[in-house]
C-alpha positions in Angstrom: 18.0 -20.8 51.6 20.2 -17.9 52.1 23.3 -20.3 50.6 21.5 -21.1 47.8 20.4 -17.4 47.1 24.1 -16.8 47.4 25.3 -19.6 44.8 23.3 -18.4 42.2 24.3 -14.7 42.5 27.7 -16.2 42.2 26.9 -18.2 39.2 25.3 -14.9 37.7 28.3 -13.1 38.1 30.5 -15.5 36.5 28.0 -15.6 33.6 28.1 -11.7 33.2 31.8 -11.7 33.0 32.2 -14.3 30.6 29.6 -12.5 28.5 31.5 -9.2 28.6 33.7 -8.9 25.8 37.5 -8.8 26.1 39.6 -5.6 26.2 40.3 -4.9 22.0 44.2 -5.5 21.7 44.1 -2.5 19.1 42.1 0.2 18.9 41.3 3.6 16.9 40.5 7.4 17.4 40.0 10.7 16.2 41.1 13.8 17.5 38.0 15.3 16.1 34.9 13.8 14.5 34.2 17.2 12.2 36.5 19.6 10.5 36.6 22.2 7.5 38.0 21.6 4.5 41.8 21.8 4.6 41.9 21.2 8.1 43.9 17.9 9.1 43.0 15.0 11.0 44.8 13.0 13.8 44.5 9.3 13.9 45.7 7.8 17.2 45.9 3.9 16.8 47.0 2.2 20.3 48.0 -1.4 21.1 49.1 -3.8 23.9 51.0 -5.8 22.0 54.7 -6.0 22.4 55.6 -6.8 19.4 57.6 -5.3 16.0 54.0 -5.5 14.3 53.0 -1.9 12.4 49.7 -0.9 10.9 48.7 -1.0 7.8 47.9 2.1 5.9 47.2 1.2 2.2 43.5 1.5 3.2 43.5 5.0 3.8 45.0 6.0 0.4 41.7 6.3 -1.4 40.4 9.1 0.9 43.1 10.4 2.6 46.8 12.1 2.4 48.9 10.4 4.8 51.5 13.7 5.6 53.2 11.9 8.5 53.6 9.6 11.5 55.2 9.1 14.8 55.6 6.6 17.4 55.5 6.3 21.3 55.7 3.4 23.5 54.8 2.9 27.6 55.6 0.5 30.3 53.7 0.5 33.0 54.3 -1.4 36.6 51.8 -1.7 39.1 51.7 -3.8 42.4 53.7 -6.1 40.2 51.2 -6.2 37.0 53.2 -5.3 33.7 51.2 -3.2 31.2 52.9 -2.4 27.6 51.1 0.5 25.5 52.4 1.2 22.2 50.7 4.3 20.2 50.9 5.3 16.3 49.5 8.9 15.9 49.2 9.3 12.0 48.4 13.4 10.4 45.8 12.8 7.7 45.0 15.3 5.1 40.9 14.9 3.3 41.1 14.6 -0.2 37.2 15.2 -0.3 34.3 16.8 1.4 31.7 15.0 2.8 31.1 11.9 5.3 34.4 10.0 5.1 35.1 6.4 6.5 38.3 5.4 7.8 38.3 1.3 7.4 39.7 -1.1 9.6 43.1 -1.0 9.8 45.3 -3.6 10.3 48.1 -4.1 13.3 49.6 -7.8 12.8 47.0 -10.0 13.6 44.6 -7.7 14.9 42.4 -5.1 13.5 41.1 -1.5 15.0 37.3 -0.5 14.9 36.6 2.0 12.2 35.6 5.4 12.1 33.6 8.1 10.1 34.2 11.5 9.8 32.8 14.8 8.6 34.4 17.2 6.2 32.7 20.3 6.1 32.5 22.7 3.3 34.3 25.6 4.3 32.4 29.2 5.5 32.2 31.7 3.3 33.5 34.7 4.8 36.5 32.4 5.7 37.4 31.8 2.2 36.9 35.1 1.5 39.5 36.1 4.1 41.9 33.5 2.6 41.7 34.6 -0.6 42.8 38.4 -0.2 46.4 36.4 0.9 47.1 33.1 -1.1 45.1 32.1 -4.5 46.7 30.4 -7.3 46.6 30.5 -11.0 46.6 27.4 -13.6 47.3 27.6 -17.5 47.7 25.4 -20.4 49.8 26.9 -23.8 47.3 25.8 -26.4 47.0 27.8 -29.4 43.3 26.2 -29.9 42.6 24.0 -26.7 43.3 21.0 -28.7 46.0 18.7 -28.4 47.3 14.9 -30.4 47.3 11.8 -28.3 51.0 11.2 -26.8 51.5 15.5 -27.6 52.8 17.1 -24.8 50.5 19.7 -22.9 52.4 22.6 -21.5 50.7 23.5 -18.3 51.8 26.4 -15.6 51.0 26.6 -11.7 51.2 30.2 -10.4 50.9 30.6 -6.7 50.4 34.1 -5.1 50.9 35.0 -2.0 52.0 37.7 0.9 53.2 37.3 4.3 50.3 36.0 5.8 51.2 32.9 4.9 53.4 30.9 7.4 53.9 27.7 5.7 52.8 26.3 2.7 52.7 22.9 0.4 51.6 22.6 -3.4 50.0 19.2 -4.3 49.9 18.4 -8.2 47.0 17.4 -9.5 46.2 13.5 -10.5 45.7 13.0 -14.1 43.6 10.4 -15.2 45.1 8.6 -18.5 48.2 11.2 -18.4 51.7 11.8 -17.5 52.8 14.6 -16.2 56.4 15.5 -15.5 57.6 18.5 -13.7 60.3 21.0 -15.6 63.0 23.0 -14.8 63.5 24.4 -11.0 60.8 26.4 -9.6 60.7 30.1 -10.0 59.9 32.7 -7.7 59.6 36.6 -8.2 57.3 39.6 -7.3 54.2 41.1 -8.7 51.9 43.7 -8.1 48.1 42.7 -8.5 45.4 45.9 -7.5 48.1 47.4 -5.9 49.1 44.9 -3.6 52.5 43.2 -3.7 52.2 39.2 -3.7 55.5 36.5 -4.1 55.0 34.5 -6.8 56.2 30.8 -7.1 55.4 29.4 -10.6 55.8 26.0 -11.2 56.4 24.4 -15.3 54.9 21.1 -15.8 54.1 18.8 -19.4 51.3 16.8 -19.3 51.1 13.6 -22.2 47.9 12.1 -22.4 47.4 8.3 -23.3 44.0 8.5 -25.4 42.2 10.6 -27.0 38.7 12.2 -25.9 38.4 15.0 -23.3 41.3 14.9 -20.9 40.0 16.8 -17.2 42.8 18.6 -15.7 42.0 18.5 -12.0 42.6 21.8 -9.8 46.2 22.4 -8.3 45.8 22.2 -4.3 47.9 24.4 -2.1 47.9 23.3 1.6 49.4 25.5 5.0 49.2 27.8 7.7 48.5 31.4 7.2 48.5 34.0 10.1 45.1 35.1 11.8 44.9 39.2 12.4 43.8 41.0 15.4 40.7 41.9 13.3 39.7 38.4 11.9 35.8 37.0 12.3 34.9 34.7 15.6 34.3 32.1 13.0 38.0 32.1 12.2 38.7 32.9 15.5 36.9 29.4 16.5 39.2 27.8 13.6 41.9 29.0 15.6 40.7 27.8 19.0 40.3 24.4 17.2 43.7 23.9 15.6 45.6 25.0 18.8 44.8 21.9 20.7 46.5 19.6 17.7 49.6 22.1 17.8 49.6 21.5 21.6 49.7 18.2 21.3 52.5 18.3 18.6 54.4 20.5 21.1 54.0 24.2 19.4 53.7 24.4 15.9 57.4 25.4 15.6 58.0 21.6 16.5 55.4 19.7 14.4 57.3 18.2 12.3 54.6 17.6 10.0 54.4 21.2 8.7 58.2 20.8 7.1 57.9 20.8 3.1 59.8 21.2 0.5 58.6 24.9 -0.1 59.5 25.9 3.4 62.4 27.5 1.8 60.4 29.8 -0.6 57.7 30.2 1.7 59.9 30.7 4.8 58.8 29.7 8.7 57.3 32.7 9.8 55.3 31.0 12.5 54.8 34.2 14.9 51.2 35.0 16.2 48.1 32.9 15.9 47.3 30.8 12.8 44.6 28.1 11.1 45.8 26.1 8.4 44.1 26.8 4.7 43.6 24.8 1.5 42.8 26.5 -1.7 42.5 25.1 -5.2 43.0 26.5 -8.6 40.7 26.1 -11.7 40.2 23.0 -13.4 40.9 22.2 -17.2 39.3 20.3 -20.0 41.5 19.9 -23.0 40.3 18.2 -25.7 42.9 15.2 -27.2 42.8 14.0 -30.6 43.4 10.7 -32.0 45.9 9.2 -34.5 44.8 11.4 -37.9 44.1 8.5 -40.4 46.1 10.2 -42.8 49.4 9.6 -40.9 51.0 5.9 -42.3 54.1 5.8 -40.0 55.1 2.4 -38.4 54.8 4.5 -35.1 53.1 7.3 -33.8 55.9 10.2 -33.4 53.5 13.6 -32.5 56.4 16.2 -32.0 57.4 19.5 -32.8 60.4 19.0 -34.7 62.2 15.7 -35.0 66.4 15.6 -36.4 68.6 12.5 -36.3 72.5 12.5 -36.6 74.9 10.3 -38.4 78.7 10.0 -36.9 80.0 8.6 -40.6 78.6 11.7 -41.5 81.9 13.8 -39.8 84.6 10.8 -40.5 83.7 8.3 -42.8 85.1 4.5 -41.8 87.5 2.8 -43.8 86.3 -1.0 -43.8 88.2 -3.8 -44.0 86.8 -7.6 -43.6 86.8 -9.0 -40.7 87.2 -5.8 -38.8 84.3 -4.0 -36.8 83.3 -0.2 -37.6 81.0 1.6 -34.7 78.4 4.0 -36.3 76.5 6.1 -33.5 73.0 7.4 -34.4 71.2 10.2 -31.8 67.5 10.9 -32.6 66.1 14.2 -30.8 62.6 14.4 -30.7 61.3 18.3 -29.4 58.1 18.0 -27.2 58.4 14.0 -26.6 60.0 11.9 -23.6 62.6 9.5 -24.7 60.4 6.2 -23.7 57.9 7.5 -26.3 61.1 7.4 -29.4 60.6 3.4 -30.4 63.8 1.8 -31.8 65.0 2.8 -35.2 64.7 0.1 -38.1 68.3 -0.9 -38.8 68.1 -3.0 -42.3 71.3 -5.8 -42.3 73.3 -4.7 -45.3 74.5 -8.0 -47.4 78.0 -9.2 -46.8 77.9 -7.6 -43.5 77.2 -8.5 -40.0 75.7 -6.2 -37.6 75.3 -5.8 -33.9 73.3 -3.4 -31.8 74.5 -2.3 -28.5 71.5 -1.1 -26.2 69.9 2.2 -26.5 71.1 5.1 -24.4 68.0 7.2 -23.6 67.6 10.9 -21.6 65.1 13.3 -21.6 66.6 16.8 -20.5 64.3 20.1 -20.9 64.8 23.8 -20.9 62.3 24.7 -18.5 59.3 25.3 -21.1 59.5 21.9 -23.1 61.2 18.1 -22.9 63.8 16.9 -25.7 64.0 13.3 -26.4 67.9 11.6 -27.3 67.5 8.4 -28.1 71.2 7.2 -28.6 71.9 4.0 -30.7 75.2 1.9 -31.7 75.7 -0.1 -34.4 78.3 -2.5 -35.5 78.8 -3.5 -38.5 81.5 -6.6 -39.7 82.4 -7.0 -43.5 82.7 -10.3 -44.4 83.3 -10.6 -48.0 85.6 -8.0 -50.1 84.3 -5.1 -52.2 81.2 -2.7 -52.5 78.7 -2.6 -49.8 75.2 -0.7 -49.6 74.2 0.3 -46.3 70.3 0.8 -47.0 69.2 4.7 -46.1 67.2 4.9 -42.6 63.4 6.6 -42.3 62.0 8.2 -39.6 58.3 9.1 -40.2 57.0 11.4 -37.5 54.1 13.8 -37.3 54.8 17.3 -37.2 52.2 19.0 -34.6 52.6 22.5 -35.8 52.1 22.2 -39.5 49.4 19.0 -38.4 50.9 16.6 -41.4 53.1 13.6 -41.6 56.8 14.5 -42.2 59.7 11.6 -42.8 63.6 12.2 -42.1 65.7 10.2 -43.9 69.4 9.5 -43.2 70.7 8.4 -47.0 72.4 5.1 -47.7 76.2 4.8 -47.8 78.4 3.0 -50.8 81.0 2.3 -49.3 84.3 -0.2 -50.4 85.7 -3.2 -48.4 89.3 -4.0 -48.5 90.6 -7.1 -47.9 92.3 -8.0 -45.2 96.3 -9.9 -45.5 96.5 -11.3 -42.7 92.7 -12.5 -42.2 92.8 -14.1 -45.8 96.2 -16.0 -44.9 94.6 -17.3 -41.8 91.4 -18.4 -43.5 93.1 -19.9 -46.7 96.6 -20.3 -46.2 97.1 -21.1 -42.5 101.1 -20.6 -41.6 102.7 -23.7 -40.7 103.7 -24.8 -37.1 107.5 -23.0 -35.7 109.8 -25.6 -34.8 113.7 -25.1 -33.7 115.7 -23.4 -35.9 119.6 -22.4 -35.6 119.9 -21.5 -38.5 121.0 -18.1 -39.6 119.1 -17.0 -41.7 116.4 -16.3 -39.4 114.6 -12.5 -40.1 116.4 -9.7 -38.3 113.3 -8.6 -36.8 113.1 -12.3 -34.8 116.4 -11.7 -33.6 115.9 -8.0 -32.6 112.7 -9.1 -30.9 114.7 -12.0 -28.9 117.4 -8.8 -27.8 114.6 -6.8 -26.3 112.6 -8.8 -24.2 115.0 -9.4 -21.7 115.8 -5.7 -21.8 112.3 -4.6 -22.1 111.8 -6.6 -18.8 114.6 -5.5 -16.7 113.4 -1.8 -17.1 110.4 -2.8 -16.3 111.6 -4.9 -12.8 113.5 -1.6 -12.3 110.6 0.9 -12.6 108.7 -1.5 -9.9 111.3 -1.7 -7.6 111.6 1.9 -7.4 107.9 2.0 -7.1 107.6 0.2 -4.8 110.2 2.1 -2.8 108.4 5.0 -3.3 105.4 3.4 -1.7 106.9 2.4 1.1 108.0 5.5 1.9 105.4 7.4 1.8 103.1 5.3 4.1 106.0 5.6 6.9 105.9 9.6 6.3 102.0 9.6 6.8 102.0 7.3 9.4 104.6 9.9 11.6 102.3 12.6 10.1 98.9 10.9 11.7 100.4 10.0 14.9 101.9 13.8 14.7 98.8 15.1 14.2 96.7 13.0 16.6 99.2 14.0 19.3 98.5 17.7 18.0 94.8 17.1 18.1 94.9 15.4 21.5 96.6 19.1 23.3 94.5 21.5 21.0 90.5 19.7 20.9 89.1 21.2 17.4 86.0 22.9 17.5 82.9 20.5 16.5 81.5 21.4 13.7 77.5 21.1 12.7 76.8 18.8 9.9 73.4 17.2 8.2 72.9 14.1 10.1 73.2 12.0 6.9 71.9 8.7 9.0 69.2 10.0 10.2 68.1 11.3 6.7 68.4 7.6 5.4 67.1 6.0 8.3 64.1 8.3 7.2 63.5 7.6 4.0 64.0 4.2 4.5 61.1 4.2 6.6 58.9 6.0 4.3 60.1 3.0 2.1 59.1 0.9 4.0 55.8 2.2 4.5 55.0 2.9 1.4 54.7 6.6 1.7 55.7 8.7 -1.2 55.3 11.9 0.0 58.0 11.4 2.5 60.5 9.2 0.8 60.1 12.5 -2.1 60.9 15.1 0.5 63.7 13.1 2.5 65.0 12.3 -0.6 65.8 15.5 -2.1 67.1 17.1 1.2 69.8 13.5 1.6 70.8 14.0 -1.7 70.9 18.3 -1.9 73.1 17.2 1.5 75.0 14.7 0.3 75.6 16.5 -3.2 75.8 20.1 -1.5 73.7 21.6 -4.4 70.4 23.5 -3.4 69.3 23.1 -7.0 68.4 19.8 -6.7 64.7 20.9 -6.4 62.1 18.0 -7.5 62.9 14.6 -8.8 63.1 15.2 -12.5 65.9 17.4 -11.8 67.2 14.5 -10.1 66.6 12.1 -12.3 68.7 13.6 -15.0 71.4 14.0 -12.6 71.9 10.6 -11.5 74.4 8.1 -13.3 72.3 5.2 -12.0 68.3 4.9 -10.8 67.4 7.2 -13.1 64.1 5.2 -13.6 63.3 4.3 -9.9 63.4 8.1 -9.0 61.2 8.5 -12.6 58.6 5.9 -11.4 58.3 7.4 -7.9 57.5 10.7 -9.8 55.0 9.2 -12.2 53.7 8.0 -8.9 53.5 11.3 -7.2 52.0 13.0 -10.3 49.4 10.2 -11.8 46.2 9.1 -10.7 46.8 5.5 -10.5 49.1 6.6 -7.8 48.1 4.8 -4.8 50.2 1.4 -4.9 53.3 2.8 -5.1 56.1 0.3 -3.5 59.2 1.8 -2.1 61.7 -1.5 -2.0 63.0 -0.3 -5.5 64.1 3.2 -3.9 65.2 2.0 -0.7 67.5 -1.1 -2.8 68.7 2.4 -4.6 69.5 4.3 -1.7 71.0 1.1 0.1 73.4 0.4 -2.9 74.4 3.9 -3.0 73.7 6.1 -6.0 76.2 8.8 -8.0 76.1 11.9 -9.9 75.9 11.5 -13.8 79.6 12.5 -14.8 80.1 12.2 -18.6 76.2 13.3 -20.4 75.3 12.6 -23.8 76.8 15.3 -26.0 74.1 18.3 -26.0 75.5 19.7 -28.9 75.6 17.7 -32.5 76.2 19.3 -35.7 72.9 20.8 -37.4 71.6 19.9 -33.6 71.4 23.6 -32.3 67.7 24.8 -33.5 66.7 22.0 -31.4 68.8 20.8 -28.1 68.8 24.3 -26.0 72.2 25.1 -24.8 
């Protein structure tokens, strides 16, 4: 009786444990379930998998602001059992308040469990305390609030602050239907408001919108630290309590390296004393965007603030001959448009003429207060035929957004005269007939002054190589004694080391935000490998960049479309990280910024 009793206890047993589910390969948490508004979040995701799988983060876009990740791996042996942990802990930044779900997220072939979490609105008296230190200020130069379709939108971001603020980040906001590009470097000076002294860093944007309707301007976010007083409220006082136990785990906040951003170097990293991080917005902005006026007829829709175009035959007229190619270069600057909004100019074909159209040239360079496009086109024409030619005049119709009616520029048609060409018309009608051996002498003198001088011509030339080549020689044995000399020198006498940016582990870096998708990251790293690798600090935001580069110019453009548009979220980083891989170089020889007539429009 008592065996059987004991069988089925067994049985039992075996039952429960095949009933209990299996350890989860990979799973999630959450530093904390509820924060304020502007706090950040930790993710911990952990697996015991050893493998080169990594999660997938696209899923958390919609809600979230991925600002950074890092990575940790364990080994464990125990009485001879192997155990392999591998942990991702990811900072997360709320783009809302409210419940907010973070989905599944997926880890190679496995998925973690997913979590909620609350965003709570923040107090009142804290908010308060955070505006007497750091509030910002939006604008938008309208004369009337209204704007064209495709016109740009001049809009400012002022940010105040005083030295309560430890660190500091400013996110642009994401315009629906809109571009917005960034202009100019960022400026930075002092004010007094209510007599109190605050820094001011003021930041030039031009926003274009797509269609018309009412176009929302969503508030400008500003993200940081700022520095809690002796005199501060227990609620911020809690804050503080907190947020210690995330800078703990990051090992002090001097060492998060979350909390580096681009605006460390106005802001500065004053990280002395007790602090809670802070978000504050500015206002938000309804501007109200016209459609195309019915009255305008143009082929294509050209809203701008002036519009000139330049003719090269205008300074040296050609001289054409048939069968011989003449270049004509025309540059159309277009104040208050980007260069992909100029469409191609209309060349007519002129008859008794061929003509070829190398590929646009396009730029868009700005003062700091408004874009210029340069749309740069060549055209080659080829007379075929012998005596006058009419190059047809070229229109521009554009709409001019100051005066609000249609305007035209017209570059005027060209007579021009062909000559004929000798030696063409012999080779097209009279071919010359085949040279054969000839001794006799009347053969032209310049034949037989051309058969003297090649052999000459030659020997000078085998002469000039030799000693060339000499000369080469030479000086590799002179610098190879001067290496060897030096190495022996160096060998006695060790140099002192000197610091340098660790240019690897910046690309390493960014290839890694490339990988992952993350734009934020690849922006930053970006801009400090290239202000590195350049050694100009004024390389300050990508459309700086972007005019600077001889090659990428639209992969660094796209990633700031990215950064600055709503539609922002499937961003893919292989084009940068091909960029980076290949290798990219400084714009040497520009467009020519100064045309005749050009000066009222292209700033200096």
């Amino acid at each position: 009786m008592k065996f059987r009793i004991f069988i089925k206890s067994l049985l039992l047993a075996l039952v429960v444990v095949v009933l209990i589910p299996a350890h989860a390969a990979v799973k999630a948490t959450l530093n904390q379930s509820t924060v304020f508004e502007g706090d950040p979040i930790t993710l911990i995701i952990q697996s015991d998998q050893n493998d080169n799988a990594q999660p997938d983060l696209s899923s958390l876009q919609q809600d979230f602001e991925v600002q950074g990740s890092s990575t940790s791996s364990q080994i464990n042996i125990l009485n001879g059992t192997r155990s392999f942990k591998k942990t991702w802990t990811i900072e997360l930044m709320p783009k809302s308040v409210g419940k907010l779900e973070i989905p599944e997220i997926t880890v190679g072939n496995e998925k973690t469990n997913s979590l909620t979490v609350t965003i709570a609105n923040l107090p009142p008296e804290v908010a308060a305390e955070t505006s007497k230190h750091i509030f910002v200020e939006s604008s938008v130069d309208l004369d009337n609030e209204e704007t064209y379709v495709q016109q740009q939108i001049p809009y400012t971001v002022k940010l105040y602050y005083d030295s309560a603020m430890q660190t500091g980040e400013v996110f642009s906001p994401q315009i629906k239907n809109a571009n917005i590009r960034a202009l100019g470097n960022d400026k930075k000076y002092q004010v007094v408001r209510a007599g109190k002294k605050y820094v001011v860093v003021e930041k030039r944007f031009v926003i274009s919108p797509e269609k018309s309707g009412v176009l929302h301007i969503p508030p400008t976010i500003v993200r940081g630290r700022i520095a809690l007083s002796g005199g501060d409220s227990p609620n911020l006082r809690k804050r503080m309590d907190e947020t210690d136990m995330l800078n703990q785990f990051f090992g002090g906040q001097n060492k998060n390296p979350f909390f580096n951003t681009p605006f460390d170097e106005f802001f500065g990293r004053r990280s002395i004393g007790p602090s809670r991080p802070f978000s504050i917005s500015g206002e938000a902005m309804d501007v109200n965007v016209l459609p195309v006026p019915e009255s305008f007829k143009g082929a294509a829709w050209l809203p701008a603030e002036e519009l000139i175009m330049t003719d090269s035959w205008t300074e040296a007229p050609p001289e054409l001959k048939v069968g011989e190619p003449v270049t004509r270069k025309l540059i159309l600057q277009a104040k208050g448009l980007a260069s992909s909004q100029i469409p191609d100019i209309n060349i007519s074909k002129p008859e008794g003429m061929k003509v070829y159209t190398d590929q646009a040239k396009s730029e868009t360079p700005n003062d700091g207060s408004t874009i210029y496009g340069i749309r740069q086109i060549d055209i080659n024409y080829i007379p075929s035929k012998a005596g006058k030619v009419i190059i047809p005049e070229i229109n521009v119709d554009w709409w001019d957004v100051n005066n609000k009616e249609q305007k035209t520029f017209t570059l005027p048609e060209w007579n021009l005269n062909v000559t004929g060409n000798p030696i063409a018309a012999i080779e097209n009608n009279n071919p010359l007939p085949a040279v054969t051996k000839n001794t006799d002498t009347t053969n032209s003198i310049s034949d037989q002054i051309e058969t003297i001088k090649m052999p000459m011509s030659w020997g000078w030339k085998t002469l000039v190589l030799l000693f060339l080549g000499i000369g080469v020689i030479l000086f590799v044995m002179f610098g190879f004694k001067q290496r060897r000399k030096k190495t022996k020198n160096s060998a006695v006498k060790p140099q002192k080391a000197v610091q340098l940016v660790d240019m690897e582990a910046l690309k390493n870096a960014l290839a890694e935000a490339c990988k992952s998708n993350d734009k934020h990251m690849a922006a930053r790293t970006l801009l400090k490998l290239v202000r590195a690798q350049w050694n100009d600090q004024l390389i300050q935001n990508l459309g700086i960049l972007a005019q600077e580069l001889g090659n990428g110019s639209e992969v660094i453009e796209e990633l700031e479309k990215s950064l600055y548009s709503a539609d922002s979220s499937d961003w893919d980083g292989n084009e940068l990280e091909k960029l980076v891989t290949q290798g990219f170089y400084r714009k040497s020889v520009p467009l020519p910024q100064k045309q005749n007539g050009l000066e009222p429009l292209y700033p200096v």
